[in-house]
N, C-alpha and C positions, 0 to 999 in steps of 0.2 A: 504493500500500500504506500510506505515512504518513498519509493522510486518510482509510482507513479504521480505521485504528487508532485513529487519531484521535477518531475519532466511536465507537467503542465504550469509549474510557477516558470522553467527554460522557456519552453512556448509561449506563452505571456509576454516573458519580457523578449523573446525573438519580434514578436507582432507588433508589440509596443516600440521596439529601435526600428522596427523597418517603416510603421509608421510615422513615427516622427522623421524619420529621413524623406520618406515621401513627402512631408508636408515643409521639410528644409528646402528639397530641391524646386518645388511648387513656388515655395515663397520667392525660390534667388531668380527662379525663370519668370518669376511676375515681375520682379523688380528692374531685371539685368537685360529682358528679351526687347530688342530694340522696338520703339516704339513707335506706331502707324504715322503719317502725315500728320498733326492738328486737323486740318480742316477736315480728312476723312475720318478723324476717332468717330468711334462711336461714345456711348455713353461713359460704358466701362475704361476706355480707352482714355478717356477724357480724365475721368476720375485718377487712372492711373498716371497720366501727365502732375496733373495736379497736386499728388503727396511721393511721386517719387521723384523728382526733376525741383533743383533747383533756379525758379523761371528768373533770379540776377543773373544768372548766364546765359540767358537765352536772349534772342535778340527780338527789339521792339515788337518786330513784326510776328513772330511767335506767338508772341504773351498778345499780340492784339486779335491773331485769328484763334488762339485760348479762351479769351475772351467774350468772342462772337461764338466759339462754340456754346461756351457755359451761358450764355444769354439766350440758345436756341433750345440747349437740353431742358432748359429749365420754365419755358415757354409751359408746359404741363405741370402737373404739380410730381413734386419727389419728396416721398418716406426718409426724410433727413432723418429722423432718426435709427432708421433701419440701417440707412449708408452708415451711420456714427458706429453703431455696433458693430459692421464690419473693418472700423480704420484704429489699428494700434496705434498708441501714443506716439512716438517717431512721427508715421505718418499724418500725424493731426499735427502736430507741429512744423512739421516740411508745407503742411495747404495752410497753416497760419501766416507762412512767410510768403508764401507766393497769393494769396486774396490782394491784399492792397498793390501787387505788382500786377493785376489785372485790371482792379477797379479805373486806372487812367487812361489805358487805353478804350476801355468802355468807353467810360464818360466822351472821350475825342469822338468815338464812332457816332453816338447818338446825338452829340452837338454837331454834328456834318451831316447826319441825317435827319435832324428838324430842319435844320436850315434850308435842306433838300425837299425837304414836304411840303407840296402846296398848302398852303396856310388854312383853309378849311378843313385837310385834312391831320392838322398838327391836333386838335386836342383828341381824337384817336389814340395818336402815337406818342403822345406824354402819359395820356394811359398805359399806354404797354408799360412806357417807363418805369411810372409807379406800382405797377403791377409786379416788375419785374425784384423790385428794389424791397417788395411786399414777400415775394418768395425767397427770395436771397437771406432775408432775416431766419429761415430755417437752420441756414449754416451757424449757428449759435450749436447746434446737435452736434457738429465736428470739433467745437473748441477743443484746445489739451485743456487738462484739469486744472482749474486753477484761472483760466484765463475768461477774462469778460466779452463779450461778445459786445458790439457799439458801431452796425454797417453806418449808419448816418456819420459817426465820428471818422469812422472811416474815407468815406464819401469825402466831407467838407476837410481831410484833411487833403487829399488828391487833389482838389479844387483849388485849393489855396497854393498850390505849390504851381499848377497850371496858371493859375491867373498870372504868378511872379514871374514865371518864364517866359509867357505870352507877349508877343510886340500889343500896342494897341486894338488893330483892328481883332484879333484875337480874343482879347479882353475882353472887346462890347460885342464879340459875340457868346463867347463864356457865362458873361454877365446876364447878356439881355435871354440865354436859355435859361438860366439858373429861375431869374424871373419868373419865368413862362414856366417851368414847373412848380415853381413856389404858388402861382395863380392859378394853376392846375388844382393843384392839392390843397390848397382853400376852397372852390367851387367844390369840391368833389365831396369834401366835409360839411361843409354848409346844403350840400343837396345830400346826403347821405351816402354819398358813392363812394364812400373808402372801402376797400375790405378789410375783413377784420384779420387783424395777426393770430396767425395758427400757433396756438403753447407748443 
C-alpha cells in the first residue's frame, strides 16, 4: 500500500511540474511571440500591446494607431472587470504606464476630426467622445493595487502639456474643442443625456 501511494504522490507532482511548465512556456510565448501590426490586433492583441510593450519606445505613430484601436475596441461595452482578473500585477502596471502615452494622441485624432465634421454633425460626435471617455472610466478595474484611478486628471493633464507645445493656431483650436465639449457635457446634463458610470 506504501508504494502505491507512493507513486501516486511521484504522479502528482510529475503532473503538477509538467503543468506548471506548460503554463511557463504559455506565458513566455504570450509575452515574447512577436506581435500582429497595431492596426490589424484584434482585441486580444490589443490588450497584449498594451501590458507587455513599453509604448516610450514606440514611436508617435504606434501609440496613435494604439490609440485608435482602443477607441474602436471599446466602441461596445467590455467586462473590465473580467479583463482585470485576467492581468497580473507586472502587467497592470506596464498598461498604467502606457494609458496616458495614449491618451495624446487620442485627444490630436479627435480635435482633427471635429474640426473635420461638418458642424451639424459635430454634437453626434462629441457624443461618441463623451461616451467614449464614459467607458474608459472602466479601466479603474486594471489599476495595480494601491493606485487611484483619475481619467479626467489624466485627460487635462495631456491637454495642458499640448496646449504648451502648440504654436497659436493650434491652441485656438485645442481650446475652442475643449469648449465645445465642455458645452457638450452641460447640455447633455441639463437634458438628462449623460450616462451613468458603470461601478
Amino acid at each position: 500500500m506504501a508504494t502505491k501511494s507512493y507513486r501516486g504522490v511521484i504522479r502528482a507532482v510529475i503532473f503538477l511540474l509538467v503543468g506548471m511548465t506548460a503554463a511557463a512556456v504559455a506565458a513566455a510565448v504570450w509575452v515574447y511571440w512577436p506581435l500582429p501590426d497595431p492596426a490589424e490586433a484584434d482585441r486580444d492583441a490589443l490588450f497584449q500591446w498594451l501590458v507587455t510593450r513599453d509604448l516610450s519606445q514606440e514611436s508617435y505613430q504606434t501609440r496613435r494607431v494604439l490609440a485608435r484601436r482602443l477607441d474602436e475596441e471599446t466602441q461596445s461595452d467590455i467586462a473590465w472587470d473580467d479583463v482585470g482578473d485576467q492581468i497580473s500585477e507586472p502587467y497592470r502596471k506596464q498598461l498604467w504606464a502606457n494609458i496616458p502615452l495614449l491618451l495624446q494622441p487620442w485627444l490630436r485624432d479627435k480635435i482633427d476630426a471635429y474640426y473635420a465634421t461638418p458642424p451639424a454633425d459635430r454634437p453626434a460626435f462629441l457624443d461618441n467622445v463623451l461616451d467614449t471617455v464614459t467607458r474608459w472610466n472602466g479601466l479603474k478595474h486594471l489599476c495595480p493595487e494601491g493606485d487611484d484611478f483619475n481619467l479626467t486628471a489624466m485627460l487635462l493633464t495631456q491637454i495642458k502639456d499640448m496646449q504648451a507645445k502648440a504654436d497659436p493656431t493650434e491652441r485656438a483650436q485645442i481650446n475652442g474643442f475643449l469648449l465645445a465639449v465642455q458645452a457638450r457635457w452641460w447640455f447633455r446634463g441639463l437634458t438628462g443625456q449623460l450616462p451613468k458610470r458603470k461601478p
